[in-house]
C-alpha positions as CSV (number, residue, x, y, z in Angstrom):
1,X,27.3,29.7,14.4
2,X,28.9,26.3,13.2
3,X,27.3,24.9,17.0
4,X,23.8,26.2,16.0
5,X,23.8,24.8,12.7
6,X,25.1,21.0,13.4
7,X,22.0,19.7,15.5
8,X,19.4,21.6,13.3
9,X,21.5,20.1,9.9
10,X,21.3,16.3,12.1
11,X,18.0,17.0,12.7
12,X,16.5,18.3,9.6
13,X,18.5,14.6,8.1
14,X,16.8,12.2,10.6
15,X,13.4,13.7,9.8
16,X,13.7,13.5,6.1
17,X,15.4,9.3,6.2
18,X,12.4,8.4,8.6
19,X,10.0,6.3,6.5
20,X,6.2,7.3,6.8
21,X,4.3,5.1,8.7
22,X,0.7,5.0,7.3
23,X,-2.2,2.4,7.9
24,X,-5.1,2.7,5.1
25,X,-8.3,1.7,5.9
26,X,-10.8,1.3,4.2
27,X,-14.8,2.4,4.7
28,X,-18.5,1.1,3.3
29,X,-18.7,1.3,0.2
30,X,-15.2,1.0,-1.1
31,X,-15.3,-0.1,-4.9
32,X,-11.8,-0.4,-6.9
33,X,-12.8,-1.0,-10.4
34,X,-16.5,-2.1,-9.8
35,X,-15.1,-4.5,-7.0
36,X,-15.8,-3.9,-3.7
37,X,-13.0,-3.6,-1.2
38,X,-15.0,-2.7,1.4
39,X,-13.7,-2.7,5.8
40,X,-10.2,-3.9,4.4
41,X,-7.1,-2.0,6.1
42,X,-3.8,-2.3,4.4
43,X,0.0,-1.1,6.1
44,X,3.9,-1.8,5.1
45,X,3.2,-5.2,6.4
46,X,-0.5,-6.0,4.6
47,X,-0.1,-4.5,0.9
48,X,-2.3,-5.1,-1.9
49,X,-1.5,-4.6,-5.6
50,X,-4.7,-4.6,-7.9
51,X,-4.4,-4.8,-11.2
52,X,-7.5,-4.3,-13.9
53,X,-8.1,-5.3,-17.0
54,X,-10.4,-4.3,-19.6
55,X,-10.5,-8.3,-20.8
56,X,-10.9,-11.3,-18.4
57,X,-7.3,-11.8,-16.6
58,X,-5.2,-15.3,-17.2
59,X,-5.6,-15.9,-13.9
60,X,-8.5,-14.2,-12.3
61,X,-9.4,-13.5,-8.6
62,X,-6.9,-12.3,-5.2
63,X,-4.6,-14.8,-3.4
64,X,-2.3,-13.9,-0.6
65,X,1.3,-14.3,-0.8
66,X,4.5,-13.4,0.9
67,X,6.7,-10.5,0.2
68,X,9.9,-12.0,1.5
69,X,10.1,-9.4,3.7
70,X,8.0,-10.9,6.7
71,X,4.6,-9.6,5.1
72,X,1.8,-10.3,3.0
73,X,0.7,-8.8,-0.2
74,X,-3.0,-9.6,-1.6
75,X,-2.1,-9.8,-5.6
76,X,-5.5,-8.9,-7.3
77,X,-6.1,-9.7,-11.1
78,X,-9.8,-8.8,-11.5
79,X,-11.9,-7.6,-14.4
80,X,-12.9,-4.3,-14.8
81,X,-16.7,-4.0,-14.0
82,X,-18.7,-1.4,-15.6
């Protein structure tokens, strides 16, 4: 029973430790906030992180910067359009 119950215990642990590996893309017509965001993909390698504000940000507009993990993330402060 024991020799059954290893290899389905090792398995059931590698497949729950294995990150996801997803790529988001996105379509026409793509609009996060009011802004569009249109034919942009993102993955573990190309993030973004979008904030909104109801007020104009302190420092308004996307720039692209590294993660220190050999990516990029596209920081977004942007103002909420409605």
């Amino acid at each position: 029973m024991a020799a059954i119950m290893l290899p389905l215990a090792v398995q059931l642990a590698a497949s729950v430790s294995t990150p996801a590996m997803a790529e988001v893309r996105f379509g026409r017509n793509v609009r996060v906030g009011g802004h569009d965001f249109s034919n942009q993909s993102f993955n573990r390698h190309r993030r973004a992180v979008i904030h909104i504000y109801d007020r104009t940000p302190s420092r308004p507009g996307c720039v692209w910067r590294s993660d220190g993990r050999g990516g990029k993330v596209k920081i977004c402060h942007l103002r909420r359009i409605r």
